[in-house]
Steps between C-alpha positions, in 0.01 A plus 500: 500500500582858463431750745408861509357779811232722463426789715153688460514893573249489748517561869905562450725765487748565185766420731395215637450347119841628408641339733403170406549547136859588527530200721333255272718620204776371674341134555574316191210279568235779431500562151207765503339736689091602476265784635108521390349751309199663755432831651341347802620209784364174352618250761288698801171529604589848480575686180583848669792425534854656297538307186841654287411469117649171296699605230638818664643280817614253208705746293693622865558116599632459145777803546559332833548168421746354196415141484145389562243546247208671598125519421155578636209235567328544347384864319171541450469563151191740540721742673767652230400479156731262339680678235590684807589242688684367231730834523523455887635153430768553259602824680577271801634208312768776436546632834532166648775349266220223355363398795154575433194223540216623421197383677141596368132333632139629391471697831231384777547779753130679493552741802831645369305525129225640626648792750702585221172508209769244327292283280541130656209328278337133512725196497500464115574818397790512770578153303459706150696795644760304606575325144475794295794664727724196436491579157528846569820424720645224315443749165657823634793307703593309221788591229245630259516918468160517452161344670143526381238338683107512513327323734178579708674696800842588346587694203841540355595662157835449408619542856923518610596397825887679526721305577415201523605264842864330477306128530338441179281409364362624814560481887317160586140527594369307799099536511390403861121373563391103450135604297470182299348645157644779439807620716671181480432470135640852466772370703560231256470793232762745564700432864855351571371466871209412673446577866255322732382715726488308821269189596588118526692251305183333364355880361851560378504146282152567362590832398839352359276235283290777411775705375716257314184395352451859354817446303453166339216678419659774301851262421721675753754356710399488834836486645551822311310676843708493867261401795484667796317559800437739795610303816406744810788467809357355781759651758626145479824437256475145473119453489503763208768302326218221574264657310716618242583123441118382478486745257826382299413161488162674314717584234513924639872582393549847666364540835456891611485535839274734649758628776279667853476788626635706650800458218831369702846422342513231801227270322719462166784280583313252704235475194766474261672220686201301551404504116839452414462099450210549280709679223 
């Protein structure tokens, strides 16, 4: 297995999150680093709480860090349009030296959509949405100068995205969410990485199924697409690295470990050490 942290911008400080970046870059066993993409605390019963924005706390962790590649999981694709998005990306697939995953989902959050008037919409056109900005990103980030698209929520006349990211074709896309008809089949579609969002071995293995079904379907390699999965940290090193291994033995290939808060430095090494014999 491969192993990577992740560190949501909620109920932290900047400091605290620094911290552990900079301490993770130097652990050769973490070969990534994740935040989420939400304006409110998700993993609370309260949402009042501080919540630092995704992609600006990304870009900063990139300039601090110089070997672990970075992403968010997942952006919710309602909130940038993607042809901007597509800009943010390469921009920071610069900055960072080509460390740049990008991570993209329909979106599901309705109270941040609706305090901000940001048009959410029903499962299938989140599903719809969601597609049509793959080929928006996958067009624009792409070596081609020019992009024209017409779909039924993005438009794009021969559209330049300037410069284009160091990775190409494109940094690799990991779409998060397990929706059997259409997100894994978009999945199948367009990503290099596929992230299971948390649940147990037997979900994960039906959504596998589901997905590598999806591309015999359409003639696509499934091997082509890394596994991975959240894997939350219990407190516990070694019954984490227990659960990591359920999930390895699923077939998951790159376990991100949700690390606790309150951030520490102290909770790294131990982790590290305990996962260390499932590499």
């Amino acid at each position: 297995m491969r192993f990577a942290i992740k560190t949501s911008p909620q109920n932290t400080t900047w400091d605290a999150m620094l911290e552990v970046w900079r301490a993770a870059d130097d652990i050769e066993l973490f070969e990534s680093g994740w935040t989420f993409d939400h304006f409110y605390p998700i993993f609370t019963d309260d949402s009042s709480g501080p919540c630092m924005e995704g992609w600006i706390t990304l870009t900063a962790l990139a300039q601090a860090t110089r070997r672990l590649r970075l992403g968010t999981l997942v952006t919710g694709i309602h909130y940038r349009h993607p042809a901007v998005l597509a800009n943010m990306a390469a921009t920071l697939d610069i900055v960072s030296g080509g460390r740049l995953e990008l991570g993209i989902g329909a979106g599901w959050n309705t109270e941040e959509s609706g305090a901000y008037g940001i048009e959410l919409g029903s499962p299938r056109e989140r599903s719809d949405r969601l597609e049509e900005a793959c080929e928006v990103l996958t067009g624009l980030l792409g070596p081609q100068e020019k992009t024209s698209f017409k779909g039924s929520y993005y438009e794009l006349t021969d559209a330049m995205c300037n410069p284009k990211p160091l990775q190409q074709p494109h940094p690799p896309i990991c779409i998060g969410g397990s929706g059997e008809k259409r997100t894994l089949r978009t999945a199948a579609r367009f990503a290099q990485h596929w992230n299971f969002v948390g649940g147990t071995v037997e979900q994960f293995r039906h959504a596998r199924d589901v997905l590598h079904q999806h591309c015999a379907d359409i003639g696509r390699d499934p091997a082509e697409i890394l596994l991975s999965s959240h894997v939350h940290f219990t407190g516990d090193p070694a019954e984490t690295a227990a659960n990591a291994a359920a999930l390895g033995e699923a077939g998951v290939e790159l376990a991100i470990v949700n690390l606790r808060r309150p951030y520490t430095v102290e909770q790294l090494e131990p982790l590290a050490n305990a996962l260390a014999p499932l590499a």
